[in-house]
C-alpha positions as CSV (number, residue, x, y, z in Angstrom):
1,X,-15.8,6.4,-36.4
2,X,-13.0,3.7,-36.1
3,X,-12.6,0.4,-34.5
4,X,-12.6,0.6,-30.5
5,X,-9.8,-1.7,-31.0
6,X,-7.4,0.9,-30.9
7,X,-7.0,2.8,-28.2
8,X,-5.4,6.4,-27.9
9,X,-1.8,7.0,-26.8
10,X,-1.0,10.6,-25.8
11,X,2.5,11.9,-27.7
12,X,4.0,13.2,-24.1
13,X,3.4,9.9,-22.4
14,X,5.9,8.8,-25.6
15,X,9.6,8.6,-24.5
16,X,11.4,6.8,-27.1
17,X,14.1,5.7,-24.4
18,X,11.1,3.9,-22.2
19,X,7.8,3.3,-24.6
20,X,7.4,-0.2,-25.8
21,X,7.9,-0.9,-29.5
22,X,4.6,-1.4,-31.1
23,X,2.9,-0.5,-34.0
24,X,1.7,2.8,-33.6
25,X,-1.6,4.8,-36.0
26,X,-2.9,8.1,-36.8
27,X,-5.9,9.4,-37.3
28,X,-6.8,10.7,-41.2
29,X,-10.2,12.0,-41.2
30,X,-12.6,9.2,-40.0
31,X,-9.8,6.2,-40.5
32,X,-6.5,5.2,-38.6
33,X,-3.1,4.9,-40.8
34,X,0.1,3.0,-39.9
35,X,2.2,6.0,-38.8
36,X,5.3,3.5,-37.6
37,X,5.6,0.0,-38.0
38,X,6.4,-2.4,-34.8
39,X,9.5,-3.2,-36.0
40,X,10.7,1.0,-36.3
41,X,11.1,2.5,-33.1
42,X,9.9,6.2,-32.8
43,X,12.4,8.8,-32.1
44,X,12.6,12.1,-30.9
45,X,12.3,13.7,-34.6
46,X,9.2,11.9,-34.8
47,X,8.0,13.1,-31.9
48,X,8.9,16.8,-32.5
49,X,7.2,16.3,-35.8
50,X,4.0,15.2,-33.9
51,X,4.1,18.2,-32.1
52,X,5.0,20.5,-34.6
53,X,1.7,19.6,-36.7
54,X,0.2,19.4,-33.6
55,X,-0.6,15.8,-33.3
56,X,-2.1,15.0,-29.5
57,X,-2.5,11.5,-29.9
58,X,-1.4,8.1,-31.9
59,X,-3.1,4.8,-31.5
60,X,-2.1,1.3,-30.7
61,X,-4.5,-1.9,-32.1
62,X,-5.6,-4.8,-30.5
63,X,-2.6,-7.0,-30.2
64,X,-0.6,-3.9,-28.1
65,X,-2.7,-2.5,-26.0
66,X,-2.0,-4.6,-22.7
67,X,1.8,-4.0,-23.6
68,X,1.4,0.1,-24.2
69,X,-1.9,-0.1,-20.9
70,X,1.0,-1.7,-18.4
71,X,3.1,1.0,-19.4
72,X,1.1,3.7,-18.8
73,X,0.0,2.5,-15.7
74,X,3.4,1.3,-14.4
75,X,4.7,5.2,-15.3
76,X,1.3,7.6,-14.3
77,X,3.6,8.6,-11.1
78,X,6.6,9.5,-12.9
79,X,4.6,11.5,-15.3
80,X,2.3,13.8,-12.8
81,X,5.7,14.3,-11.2
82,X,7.4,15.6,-14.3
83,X,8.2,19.1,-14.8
84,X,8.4,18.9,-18.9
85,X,4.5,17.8,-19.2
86,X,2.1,20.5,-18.6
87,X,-0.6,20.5,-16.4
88,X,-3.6,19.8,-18.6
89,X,-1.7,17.2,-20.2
90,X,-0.7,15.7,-17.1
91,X,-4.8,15.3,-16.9
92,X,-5.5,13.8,-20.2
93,X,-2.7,11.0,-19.3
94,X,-4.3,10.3,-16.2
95,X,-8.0,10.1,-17.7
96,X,-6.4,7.9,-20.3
97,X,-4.8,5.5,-17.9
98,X,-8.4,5.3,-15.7
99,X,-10.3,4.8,-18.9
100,X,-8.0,2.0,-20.0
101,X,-8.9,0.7,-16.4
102,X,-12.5,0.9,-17.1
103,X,-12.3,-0.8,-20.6
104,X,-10.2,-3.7,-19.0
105,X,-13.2,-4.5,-17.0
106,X,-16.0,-4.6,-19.8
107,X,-14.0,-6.6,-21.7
108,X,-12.7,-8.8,-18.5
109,X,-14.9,-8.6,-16.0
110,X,-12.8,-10.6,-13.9
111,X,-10.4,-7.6,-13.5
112,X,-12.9,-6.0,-11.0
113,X,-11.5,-8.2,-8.0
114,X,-8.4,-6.2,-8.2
115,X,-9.8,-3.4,-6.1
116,X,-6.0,-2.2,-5.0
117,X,-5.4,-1.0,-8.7
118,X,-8.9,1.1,-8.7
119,X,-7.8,2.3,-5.6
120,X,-4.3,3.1,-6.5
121,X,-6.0,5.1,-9.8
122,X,-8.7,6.8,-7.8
123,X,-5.7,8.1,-5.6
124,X,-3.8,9.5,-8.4
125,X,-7.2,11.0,-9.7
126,X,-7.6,13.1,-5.9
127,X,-4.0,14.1,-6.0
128,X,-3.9,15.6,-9.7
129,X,-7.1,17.5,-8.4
130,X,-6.1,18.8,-5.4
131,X,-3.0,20.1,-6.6
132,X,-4.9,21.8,-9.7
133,X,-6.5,25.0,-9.8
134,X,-9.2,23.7,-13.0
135,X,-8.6,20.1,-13.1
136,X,-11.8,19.0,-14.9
137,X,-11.3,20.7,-18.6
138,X,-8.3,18.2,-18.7
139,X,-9.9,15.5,-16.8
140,X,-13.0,15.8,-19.4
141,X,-11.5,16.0,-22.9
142,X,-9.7,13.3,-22.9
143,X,-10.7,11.6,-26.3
144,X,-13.4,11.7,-28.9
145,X,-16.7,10.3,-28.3
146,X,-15.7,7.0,-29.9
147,X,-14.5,5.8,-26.0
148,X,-17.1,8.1,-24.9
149,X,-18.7,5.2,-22.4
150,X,-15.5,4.6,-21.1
151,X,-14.2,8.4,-20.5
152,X,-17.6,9.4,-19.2
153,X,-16.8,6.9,-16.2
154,X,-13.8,8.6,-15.5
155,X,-15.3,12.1,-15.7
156,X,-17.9,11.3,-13.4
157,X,-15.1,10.1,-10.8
158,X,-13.5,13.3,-11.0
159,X,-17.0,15.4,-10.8
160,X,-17.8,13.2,-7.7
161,X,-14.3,14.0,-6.1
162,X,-14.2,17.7,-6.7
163,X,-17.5,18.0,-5.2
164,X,-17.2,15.9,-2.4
165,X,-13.3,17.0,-1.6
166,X,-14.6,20.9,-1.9
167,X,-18.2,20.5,0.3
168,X,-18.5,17.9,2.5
169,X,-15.8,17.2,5.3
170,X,-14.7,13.2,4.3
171,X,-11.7,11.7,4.9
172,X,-9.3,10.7,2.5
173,X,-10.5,7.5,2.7
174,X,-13.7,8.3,2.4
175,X,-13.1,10.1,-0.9
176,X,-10.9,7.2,-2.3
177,X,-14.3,5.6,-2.0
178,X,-16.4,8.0,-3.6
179,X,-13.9,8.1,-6.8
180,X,-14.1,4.2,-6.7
181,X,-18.2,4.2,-6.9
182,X,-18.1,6.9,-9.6
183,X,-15.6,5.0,-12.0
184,X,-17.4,1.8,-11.4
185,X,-21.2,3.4,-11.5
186,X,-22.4,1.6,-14.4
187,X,-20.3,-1.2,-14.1
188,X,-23.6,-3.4,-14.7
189,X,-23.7,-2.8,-18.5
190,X,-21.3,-5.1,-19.0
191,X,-24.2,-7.4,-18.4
192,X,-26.1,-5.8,-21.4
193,X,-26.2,-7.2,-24.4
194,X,-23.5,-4.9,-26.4
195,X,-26.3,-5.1,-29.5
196,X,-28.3,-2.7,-27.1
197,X,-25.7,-0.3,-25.3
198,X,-24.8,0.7,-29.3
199,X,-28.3,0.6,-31.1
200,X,-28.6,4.4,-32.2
201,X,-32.2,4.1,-32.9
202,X,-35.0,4.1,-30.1
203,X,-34.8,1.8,-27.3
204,X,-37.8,-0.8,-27.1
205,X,-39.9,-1.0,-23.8
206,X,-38.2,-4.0,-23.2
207,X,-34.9,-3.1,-24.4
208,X,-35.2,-0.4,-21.7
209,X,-35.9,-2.5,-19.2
210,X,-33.0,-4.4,-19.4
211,X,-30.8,-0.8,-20.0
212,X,-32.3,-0.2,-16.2
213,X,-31.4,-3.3,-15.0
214,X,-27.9,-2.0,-14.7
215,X,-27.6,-0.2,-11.8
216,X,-29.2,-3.3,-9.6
217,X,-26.7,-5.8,-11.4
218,X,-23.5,-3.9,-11.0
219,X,-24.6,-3.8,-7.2
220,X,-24.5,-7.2,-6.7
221,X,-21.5,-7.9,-9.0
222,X,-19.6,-5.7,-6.6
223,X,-21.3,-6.8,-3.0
224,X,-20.4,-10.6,-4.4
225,X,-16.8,-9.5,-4.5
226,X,-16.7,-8.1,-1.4
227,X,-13.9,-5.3,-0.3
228,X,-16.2,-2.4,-1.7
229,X,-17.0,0.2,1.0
230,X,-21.1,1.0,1.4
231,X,-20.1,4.4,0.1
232,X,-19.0,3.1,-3.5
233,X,-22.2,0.3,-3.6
234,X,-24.3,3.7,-2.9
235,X,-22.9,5.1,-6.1
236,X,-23.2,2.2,-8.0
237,X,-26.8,1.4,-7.1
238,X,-29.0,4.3,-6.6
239,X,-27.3,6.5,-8.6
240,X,-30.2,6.4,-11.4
241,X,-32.9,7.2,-8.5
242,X,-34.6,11.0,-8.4
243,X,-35.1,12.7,-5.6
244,X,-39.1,12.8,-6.4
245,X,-39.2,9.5,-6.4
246,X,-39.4,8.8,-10.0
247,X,-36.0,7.1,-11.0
248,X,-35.5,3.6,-10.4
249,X,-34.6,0.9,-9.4
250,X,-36.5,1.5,-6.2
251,X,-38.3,4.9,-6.9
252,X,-36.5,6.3,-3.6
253,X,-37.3,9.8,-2.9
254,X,-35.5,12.8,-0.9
255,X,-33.4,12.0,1.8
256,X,-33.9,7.9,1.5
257,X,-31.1,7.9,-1.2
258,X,-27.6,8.2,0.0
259,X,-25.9,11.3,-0.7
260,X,-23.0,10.1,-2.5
261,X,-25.3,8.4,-5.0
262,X,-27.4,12.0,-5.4
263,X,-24.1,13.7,-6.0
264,X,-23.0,10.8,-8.8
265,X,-26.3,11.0,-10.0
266,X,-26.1,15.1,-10.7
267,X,-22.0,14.1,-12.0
268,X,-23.7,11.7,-14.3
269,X,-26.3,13.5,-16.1
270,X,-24.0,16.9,-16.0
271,X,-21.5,14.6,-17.7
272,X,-23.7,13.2,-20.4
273,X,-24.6,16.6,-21.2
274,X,-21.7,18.6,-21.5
275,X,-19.9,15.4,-23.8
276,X,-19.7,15.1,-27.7
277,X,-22.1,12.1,-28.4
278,X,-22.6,11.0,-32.3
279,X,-26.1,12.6,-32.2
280,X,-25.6,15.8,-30.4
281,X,-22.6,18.2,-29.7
282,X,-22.0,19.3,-25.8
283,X,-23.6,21.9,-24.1
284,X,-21.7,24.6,-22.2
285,X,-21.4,23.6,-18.6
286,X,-24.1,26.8,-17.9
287,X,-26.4,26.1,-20.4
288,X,-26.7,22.3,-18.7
289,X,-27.1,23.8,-15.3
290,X,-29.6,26.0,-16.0
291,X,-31.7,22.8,-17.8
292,X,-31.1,20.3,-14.7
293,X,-32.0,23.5,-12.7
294,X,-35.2,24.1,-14.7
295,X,-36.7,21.2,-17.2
296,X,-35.1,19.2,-14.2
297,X,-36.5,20.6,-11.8
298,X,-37.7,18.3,-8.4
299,X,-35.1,15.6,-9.9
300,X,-32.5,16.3,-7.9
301,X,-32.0,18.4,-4.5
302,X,-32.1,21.9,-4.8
303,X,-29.5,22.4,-2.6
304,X,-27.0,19.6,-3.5
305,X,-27.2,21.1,-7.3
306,X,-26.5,24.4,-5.5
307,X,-23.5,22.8,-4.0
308,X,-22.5,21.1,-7.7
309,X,-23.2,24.2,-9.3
310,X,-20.4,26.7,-6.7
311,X,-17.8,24.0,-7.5
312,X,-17.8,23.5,-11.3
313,X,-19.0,27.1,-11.9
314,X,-17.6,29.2,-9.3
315,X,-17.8,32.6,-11.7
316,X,-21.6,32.4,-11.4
317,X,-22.0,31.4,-7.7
């Protein structure tokens, strides 16, 4: 596992003519190797070589990644629009340039007031969807589990928006809002101490305690900002409750918890289990409906997991 200091660059976002010159790493087994110096700029050999020994992504360190983010983010349009990258690709770049999105704001919080770049993102997310016939396999791999708090933010967006674009009649500002609540749905951890978000051993009672703080905290860190829709402060704040009244923070039951935040919850823990995490490998998408559906029974509503369950596998519906 390397340093979360470097982040990863997918090679088709790389146009030597455009990308800034930076540093840029591979990965060699568990470490990251200068592959070209800052003061080299790449070229299209390089490039072909990537692809040729099938090389997805390079990485930039700490000192580049605002340059190489901006860029991504400035040029996300041109690249759904082009007609060289291919479709899944097209979906990896766009998870990448959310997830760099989501990282700014656990490392500067500050960056949440800037709701017209969420929204902007969340936008791109719903038209890359609609205009895919299986959006989510590229949507979902986008990198290892080292970023996996990060990409799981962005996979939950796109779970939510599927769902909600496919069953329920909103409007398209209505689901601009549900992609916001789903990026930012555990926005509060950033107010948990880092020590605990990456212990790997059990969790203390009180160390827990603080873990479920989250969801209440990230509430009113977005309420105190104002511009955020009741739709997205659903997501963000009851999305850990169960509908038999056993999650928290206010053990809601049923029909009291919003349904945007009982969809984002289902998108949250169908996430979690169908992702590469350092202590257990991903279920198949089935294989973690049919556990919510059973060990999970009563948690969420039988016939909102019926709705999740058409969308994201229609074969079996």
């Amino acid at each position: 596992m390397f340093d979360e200091k470097y982040r990863p660059v997918h090679t088709a976002c790389i146009n030597p003519d455009k990308f800034p010159q930076v540093a840029l790493y591979i990965q060699s087994g568990p470490n990251l190797v200068l592959y070209k110096p800052a003061d080299r700029p790449i070229t299209h050999k390089d490039l072909q070589r990537l692809h040729n020994n099938q090389v997805e992504y390079l990485y930039v360190n700490s000192g580049s990644i605002r340059e190489v983010c901006d860029f991504l983010e400035e040029s996300i349009s041109e690249i759904l629009a082009s007609e060289t990258i291919s479709g899944p690709v097209k979906g990896q770049l766009l998870s990448q340039v959310a997830m760099n999105y989501v990282m700014d704001i656990f490392e500067m919080p500050d960056k949440l007031s800037n709701l017209d770049r969420c929204r902007n993102l969340v936008r791109q997310l719903m038209q890359y969807i609609a205009g895919n016939q299986n959006p989510l396999e590229a949507l979902h791999a986008v990198v290892s589990h080292d970023f996996y708090t990060f990409a799981h933010s962005v996979h939950v967006a796109s779970l939510s928006l599927l769902v909600h674009a496919e069953v329920f009649g909103l409007t398209a500002d209505e689901l601009e809002d549900v992609g916001i609540g789903g990026i930012l749905h555990d926005v509060g951890m950033i107010f948990v101490p880092s020590g605990i978000l990456e212990k790997s051993d059990i969790l203390t009672n009180f160390e827990y305690s603080l873990i479920k703080k989250h969801a209440e905290r990230g509430y009113e860190c977005l309420r105190d900002l104002g511009g955020f829709s009741d739709i997205s402060l659903a997501a963000v704040r009851y999305h850990h409750e169960r509908n038999n009244g056993e999650g928290y923070p206010f053990q809601l039951a049923g029909d009291e918890i919003p349904r945007t935040a009982q969809v984002t919850a289902i998108c949250d823990v169908f996430s979690a289990l169908t992702s590469n995490r350092p202590y257990k490998k991903a279920m198949y998408k089935a294989e973690a409906i049919a556990l919510m559906e059973n060990v999970g029974k009563d948690v969420f509503s039988s016939r909102l997991l019926e709705k999740f369950k058409a969308v994201v596998l229609p074969e079996e519906s």
